[in-house]
C-alpha positions in Angstrom: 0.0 0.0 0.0 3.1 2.2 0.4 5.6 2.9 -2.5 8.8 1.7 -2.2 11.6 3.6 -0.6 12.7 4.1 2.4 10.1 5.7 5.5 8.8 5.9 8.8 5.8 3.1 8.0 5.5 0.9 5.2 2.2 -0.5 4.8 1.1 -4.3 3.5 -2.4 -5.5 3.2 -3.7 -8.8 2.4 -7.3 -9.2 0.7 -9.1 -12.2 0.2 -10.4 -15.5 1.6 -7.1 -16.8 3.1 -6.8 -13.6 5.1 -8.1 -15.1 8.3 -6.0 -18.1 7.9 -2.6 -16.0 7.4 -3.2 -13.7 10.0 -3.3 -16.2 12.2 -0.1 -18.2 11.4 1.6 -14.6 11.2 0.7 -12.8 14.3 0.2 -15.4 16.4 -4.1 -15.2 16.6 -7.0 -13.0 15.0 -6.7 -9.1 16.1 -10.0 -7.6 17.3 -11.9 -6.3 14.0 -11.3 -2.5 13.1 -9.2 -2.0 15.9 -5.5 -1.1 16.3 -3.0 -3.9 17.5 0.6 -3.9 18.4 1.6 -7.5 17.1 4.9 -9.2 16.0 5.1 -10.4 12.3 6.7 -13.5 12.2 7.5 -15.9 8.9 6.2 -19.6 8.0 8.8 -21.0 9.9 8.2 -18.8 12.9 10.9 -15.8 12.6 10.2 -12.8 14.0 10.8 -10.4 10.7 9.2 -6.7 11.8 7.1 -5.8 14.6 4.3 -2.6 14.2 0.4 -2.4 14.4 -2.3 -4.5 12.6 -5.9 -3.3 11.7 -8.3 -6.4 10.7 -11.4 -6.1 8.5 -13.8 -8.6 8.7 -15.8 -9.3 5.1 -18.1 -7.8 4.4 -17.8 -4.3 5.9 -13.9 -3.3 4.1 -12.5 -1.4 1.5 -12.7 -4.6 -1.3 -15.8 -6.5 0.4 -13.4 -9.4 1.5 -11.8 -9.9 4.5 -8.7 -7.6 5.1 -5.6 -7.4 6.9 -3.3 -4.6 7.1 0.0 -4.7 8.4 1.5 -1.0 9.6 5.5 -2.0 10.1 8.5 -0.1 9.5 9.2 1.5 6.3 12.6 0.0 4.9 12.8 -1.6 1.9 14.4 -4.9 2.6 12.2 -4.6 5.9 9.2 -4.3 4.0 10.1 -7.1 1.1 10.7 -9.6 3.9 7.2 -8.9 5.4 5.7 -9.5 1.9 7.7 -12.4 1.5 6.6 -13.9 4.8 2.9 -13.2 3.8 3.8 -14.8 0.5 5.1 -18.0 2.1 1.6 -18.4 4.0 -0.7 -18.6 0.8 -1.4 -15.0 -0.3 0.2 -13.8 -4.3 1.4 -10.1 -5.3 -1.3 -8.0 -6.3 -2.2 -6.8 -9.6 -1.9 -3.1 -10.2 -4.9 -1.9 -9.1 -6.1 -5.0 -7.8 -8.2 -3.5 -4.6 -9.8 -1.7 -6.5 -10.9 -4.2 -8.7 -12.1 -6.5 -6.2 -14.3 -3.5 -4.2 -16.0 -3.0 -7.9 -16.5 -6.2 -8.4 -18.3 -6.8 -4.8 -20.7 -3.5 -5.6 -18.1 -1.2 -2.8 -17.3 0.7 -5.9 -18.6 1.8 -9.4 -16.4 2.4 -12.1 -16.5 6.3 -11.5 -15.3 6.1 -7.9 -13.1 3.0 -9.2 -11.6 5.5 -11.5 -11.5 8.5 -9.5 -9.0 6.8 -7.0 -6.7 6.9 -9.5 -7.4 10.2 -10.3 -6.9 11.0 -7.0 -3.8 9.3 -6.3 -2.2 10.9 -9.6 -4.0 14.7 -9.0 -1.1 17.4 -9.6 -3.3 19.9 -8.1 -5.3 21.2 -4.9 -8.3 21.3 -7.5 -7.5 18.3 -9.4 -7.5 16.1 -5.8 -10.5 17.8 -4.6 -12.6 16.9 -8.3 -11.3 13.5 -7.7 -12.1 13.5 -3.8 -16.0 14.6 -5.1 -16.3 11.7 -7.4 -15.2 9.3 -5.4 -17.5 10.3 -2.6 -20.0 9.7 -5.3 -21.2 12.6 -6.5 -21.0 12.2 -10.0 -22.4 9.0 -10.1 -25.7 10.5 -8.3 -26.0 13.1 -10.6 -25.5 10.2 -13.8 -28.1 8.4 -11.8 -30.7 10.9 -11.4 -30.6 11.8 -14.9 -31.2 8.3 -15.8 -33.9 8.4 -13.6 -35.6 11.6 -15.6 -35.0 9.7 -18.6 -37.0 6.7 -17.7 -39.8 9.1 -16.5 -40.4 10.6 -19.9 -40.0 7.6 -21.9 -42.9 5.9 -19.5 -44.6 9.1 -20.3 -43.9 8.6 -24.2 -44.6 5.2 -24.1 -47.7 5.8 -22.3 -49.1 8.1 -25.1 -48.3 5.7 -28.0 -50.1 2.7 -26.3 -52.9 4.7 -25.6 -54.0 6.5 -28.6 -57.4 6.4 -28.6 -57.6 8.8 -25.7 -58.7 12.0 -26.8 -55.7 14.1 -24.7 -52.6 14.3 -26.4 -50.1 13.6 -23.5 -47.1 14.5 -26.3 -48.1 18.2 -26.7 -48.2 18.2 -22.7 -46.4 21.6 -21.7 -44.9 19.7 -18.7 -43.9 17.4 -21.0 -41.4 19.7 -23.3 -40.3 21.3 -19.5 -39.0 17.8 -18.5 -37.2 17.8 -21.8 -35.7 21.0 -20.9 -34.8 19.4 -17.8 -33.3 16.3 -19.2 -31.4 18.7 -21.6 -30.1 21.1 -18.7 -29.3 18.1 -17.1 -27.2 16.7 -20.0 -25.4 19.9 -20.2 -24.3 20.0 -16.5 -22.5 16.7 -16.6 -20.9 17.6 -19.8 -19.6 20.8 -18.4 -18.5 18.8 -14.9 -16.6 16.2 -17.0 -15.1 18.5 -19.5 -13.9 20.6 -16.2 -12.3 17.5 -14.4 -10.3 16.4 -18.1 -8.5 19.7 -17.6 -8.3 19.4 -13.9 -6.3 16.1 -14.6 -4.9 16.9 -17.8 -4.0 20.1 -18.0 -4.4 22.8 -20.7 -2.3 22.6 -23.9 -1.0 26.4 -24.8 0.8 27.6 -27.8 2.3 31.1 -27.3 2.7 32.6 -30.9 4.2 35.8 -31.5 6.8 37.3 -33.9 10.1 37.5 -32.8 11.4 39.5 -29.9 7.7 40.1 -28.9 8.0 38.9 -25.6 7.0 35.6 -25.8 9.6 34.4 -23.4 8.6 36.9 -20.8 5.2 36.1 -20.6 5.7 32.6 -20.2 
């Protein structure tokens, strides 16, 4: 969960159905669930290889939906790569890049906007950028994608309605609360637009071409 390099705290967590199992043979029993632990981490053949504070999250109610294990000890590299190794020996595999993430989409923790706004996040290069990204992954985009999909099933039940029914003699289609929920849809439409094309540049940045003739000051402005 940490990068590597050399730190105060280097952080490994463990994910999936083994989790239990491992944390067992490598701290000696189960910590209490959600709750801070000072434990020694010891290897398959029972070496003590780091020391530091566990957090255990009992499926369902974590990050990926499974069971998970996170082990807070210090933050050396060789430290760190013999704690991974030592969960390693007891049954677990490297993750994939972006594995977690994966996992807490797949078990409905995550859609694909917050799934994708973590990255975001992680890889913001500004305040604003990390605070678009923060919003999305609170969920806030996908609301507003949701309610909109929500007005558009409205109207079409109320299109629908008027094509089955013909015969009637009032024309739901020339409705004037008909053509403002079209305005609504539209406005709706064009919000999202606007919030999306916003956040590209938030995470991309602009592309500017300063043209000039020469000795115009184009290196002074820039």
């Amino acid at each position: 969960a940490t990068p590597p390099g050399t730190g105060g705290i280097g952080i490994v967590r463990v994910s999936g159905d083994k989790t239990e199992a491992i944390a067992r043979k490598l701290l000696g029993s189960l910590p209490e669930p959600r709750t801070a632990t000072y434990r020694n981490f010891r290897n398959a053949a029972g070496e003590r290889v780091d020391a530091g504070l566990t957090l255990y999250f009992p499926a369902p109610a974590s990050f990926t939906g499974e069971s998970v294990l996170e082990l807070h000890g210090h933050g050396g590299p060789v430290v760190t790569a013999m704690l991974v190794d030592a969960v390693v020996e007891l049954g677990a595999r490297l993750a994939e890049p972006g594995e977690f993430s994966k996992r807490a989409f797949l078990n409905d923790k995550l859609d694909l906007v917050q799934a994708e706004a973590i990255a975001d996040l992680i890889g913001s290069g500004t305040a604003q950028a990390a605070r678009a990204a923060l919003r999305s992954l609170s969920g806030e985009f996908s609301r507003a994608v949701d309610a909109l999909a929500e007005q558009l099933v409205r109207l079409r039940m109320h299109v629908e309605s008027a094509i089955d029914f013909p015969e009637e003699e009032i024309d739901f289609l020339s409705d004037d609360a008909l053509l403002q929920r079209l305005r609504e849809c539209a406005d709706a439409f064009t919000a999202l637009q606007d919030s999306a094309k916003q956040g590209r540049v938030l995470r991309d940045g602009f592309q500017v071409v300063i043209v000039g003739k020469p000795n115009a000051g184009k290196s002074s402005l820039l």
